[in-house]
C-alpha positions in Angstrom: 51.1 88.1 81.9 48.6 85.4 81.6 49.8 82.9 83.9 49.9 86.2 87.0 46.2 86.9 86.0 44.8 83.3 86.1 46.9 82.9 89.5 46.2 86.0 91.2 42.5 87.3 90.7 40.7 83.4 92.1 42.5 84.7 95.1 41.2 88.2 95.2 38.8 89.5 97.7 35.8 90.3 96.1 35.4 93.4 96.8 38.9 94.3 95.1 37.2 92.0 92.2 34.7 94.5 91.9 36.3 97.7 92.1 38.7 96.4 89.4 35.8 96.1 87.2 34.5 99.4 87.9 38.0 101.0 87.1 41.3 100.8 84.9 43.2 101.0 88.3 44.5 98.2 90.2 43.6 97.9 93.7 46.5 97.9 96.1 46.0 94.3 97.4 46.1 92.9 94.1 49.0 94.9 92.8 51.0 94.2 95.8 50.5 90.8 95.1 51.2 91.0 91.5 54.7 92.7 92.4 55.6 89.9 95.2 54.5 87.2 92.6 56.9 88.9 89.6 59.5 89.6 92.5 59.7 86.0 93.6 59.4 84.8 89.8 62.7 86.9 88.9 64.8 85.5 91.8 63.8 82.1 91.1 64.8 82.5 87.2 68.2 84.3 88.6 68.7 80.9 90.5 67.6 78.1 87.6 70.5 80.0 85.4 72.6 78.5 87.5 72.3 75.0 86.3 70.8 76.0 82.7 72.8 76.5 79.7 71.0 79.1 78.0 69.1 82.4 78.5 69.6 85.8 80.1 72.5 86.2 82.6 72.5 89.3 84.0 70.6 88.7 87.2 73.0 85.6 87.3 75.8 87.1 86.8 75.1 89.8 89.5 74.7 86.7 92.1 77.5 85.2 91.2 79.8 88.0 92.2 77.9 89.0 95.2 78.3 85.1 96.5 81.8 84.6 95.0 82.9 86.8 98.4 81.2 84.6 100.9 83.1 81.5 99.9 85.4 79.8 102.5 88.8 81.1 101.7 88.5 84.2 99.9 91.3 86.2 100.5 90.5 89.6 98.9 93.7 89.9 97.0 92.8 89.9 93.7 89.8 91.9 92.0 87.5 90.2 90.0 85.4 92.1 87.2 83.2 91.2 84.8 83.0 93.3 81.2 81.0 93.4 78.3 82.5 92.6 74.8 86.1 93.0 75.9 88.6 94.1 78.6 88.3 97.6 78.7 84.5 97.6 77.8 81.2 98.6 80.2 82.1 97.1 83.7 79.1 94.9 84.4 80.1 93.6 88.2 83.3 93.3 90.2 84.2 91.9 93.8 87.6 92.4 95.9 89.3 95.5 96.5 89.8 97.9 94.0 93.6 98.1 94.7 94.1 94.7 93.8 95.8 92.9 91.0 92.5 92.9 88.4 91.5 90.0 86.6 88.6 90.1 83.8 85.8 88.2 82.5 84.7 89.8 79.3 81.2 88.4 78.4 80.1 87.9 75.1 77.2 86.3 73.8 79.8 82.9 72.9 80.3 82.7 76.6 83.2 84.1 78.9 86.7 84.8 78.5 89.5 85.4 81.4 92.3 87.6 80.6 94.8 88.5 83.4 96.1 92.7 84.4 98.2 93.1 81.5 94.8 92.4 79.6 96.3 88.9 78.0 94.1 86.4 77.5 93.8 83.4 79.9 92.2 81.0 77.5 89.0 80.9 75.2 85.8 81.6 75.8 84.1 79.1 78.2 81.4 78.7 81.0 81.5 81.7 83.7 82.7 79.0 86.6 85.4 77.5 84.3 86.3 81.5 83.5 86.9 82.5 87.5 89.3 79.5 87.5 91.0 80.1 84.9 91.0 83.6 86.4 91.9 83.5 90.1 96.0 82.9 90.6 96.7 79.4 92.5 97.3 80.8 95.7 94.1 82.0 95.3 92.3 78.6 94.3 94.6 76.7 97.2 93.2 79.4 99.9 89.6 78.5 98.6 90.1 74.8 98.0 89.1 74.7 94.7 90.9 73.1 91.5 91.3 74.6 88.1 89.3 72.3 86.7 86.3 71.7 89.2 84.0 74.6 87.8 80.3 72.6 88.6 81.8 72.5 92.2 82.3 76.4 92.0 79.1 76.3 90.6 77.2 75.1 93.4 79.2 76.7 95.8 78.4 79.8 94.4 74.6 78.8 94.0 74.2 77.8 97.7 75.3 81.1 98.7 72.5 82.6 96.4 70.1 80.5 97.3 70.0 80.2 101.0 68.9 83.8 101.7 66.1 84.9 99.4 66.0 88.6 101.0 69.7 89.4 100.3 69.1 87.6 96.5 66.4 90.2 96.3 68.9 93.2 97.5 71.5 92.1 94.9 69.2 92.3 91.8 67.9 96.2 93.2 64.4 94.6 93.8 62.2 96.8 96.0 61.6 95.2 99.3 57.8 94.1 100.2 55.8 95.6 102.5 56.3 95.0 106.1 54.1 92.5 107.5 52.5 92.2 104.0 51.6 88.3 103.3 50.5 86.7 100.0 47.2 85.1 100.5 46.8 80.9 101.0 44.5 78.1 100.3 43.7 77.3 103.9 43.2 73.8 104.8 40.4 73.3 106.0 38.0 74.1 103.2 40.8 74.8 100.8 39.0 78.6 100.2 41.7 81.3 99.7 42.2 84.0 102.4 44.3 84.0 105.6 45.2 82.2 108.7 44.1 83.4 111.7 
């Protein structure tokens, strides 16, 4: 990636520099570095999706469910899954016990549409906040405090949860953790040089 090159290698050491040029192998600072940079670019694409209209959702989708359990109120009596294509299709993410009453989001590339147990459709295809509304029972949405028609407040419920701790964002989308005690380099300020603190 272009953008990771001319971002990374001004801030290698130069003797990595060098032993990149001499062979095809990366040395370990800069591909560390390269792995943190693509790590942190992923989660903060995860989070944009939030408040964008278009564009993958996976990553998303998988924060979404891990957050929808941490809001205020949730009473773990209903199971929430998410499907591909249609009700009884590849289960993509899911949240509340499995003994529960199920409710299901199929996704589709038109959006996402709630259907209840008896696989009966809720109502057409919509946004994924206005589909867990439409989803959840009442006494589910009084217990939270939400309304069936307040989906951007669900949204940014649901993306302060995400948000607020980076490492557990990371966890949820399988990323591998970073090294221990492993910092990216800085521009230090007082000659603006890249390198590290002491």
């Amino acid at each position: 990636r272009p953008w990771l090159r001319a971002d990374i290698l001004p801030k290698a050491h130069a003797k990595d520099a060098r032993r990149m040029q001499q062979n095809t192998r990366l040395p370990l600072p800069i591909a560390e570095t390269a792995r943190v940079y693509l790590r942190e670019a992923r989660i903060d694409r995860a989070l944009q999706r939030f408040y964008q209209e278009s564009g993958p959702a996976q990553d998303r989708d998988a924060l979404i469910f891990s957050a929808f359990e941490q809001l205020p109120g949730w009473t773990n009596e209903v199971r929430l899954e998410l499907r591909q294509g249609s009700p009884h299709g590849s289960l993509l993410q899911a949240c509340g016990a499995q003994d529960r009453p199920v409710k299901t989001l199929v996704r589709s590339a038109q959006g996402y549409q709630p259907f209840d147990e008896r696989s009966q459709a809720l109502a057409s295809k919509m946004t994924i906040y206005q589909a867990i509304l439409n989803a959840l029972p009442d006494t589910e949405r009084v217990a939270m405090k939400l309304e069936i028609h307040q989906p951007l407040r669900l949204r940014d419920a649901l993306f302060e949860k995400a948000s607020i701790d980076r490492q557990r964002t990371a966890n949820q989308l399988g990323l591998v953790p970073i090294r221990p005690l492993y910092r990216l380099p800085t521009r230090l300020p007082q000659d603006r040089r890249i390198g590290y603190a002491l």
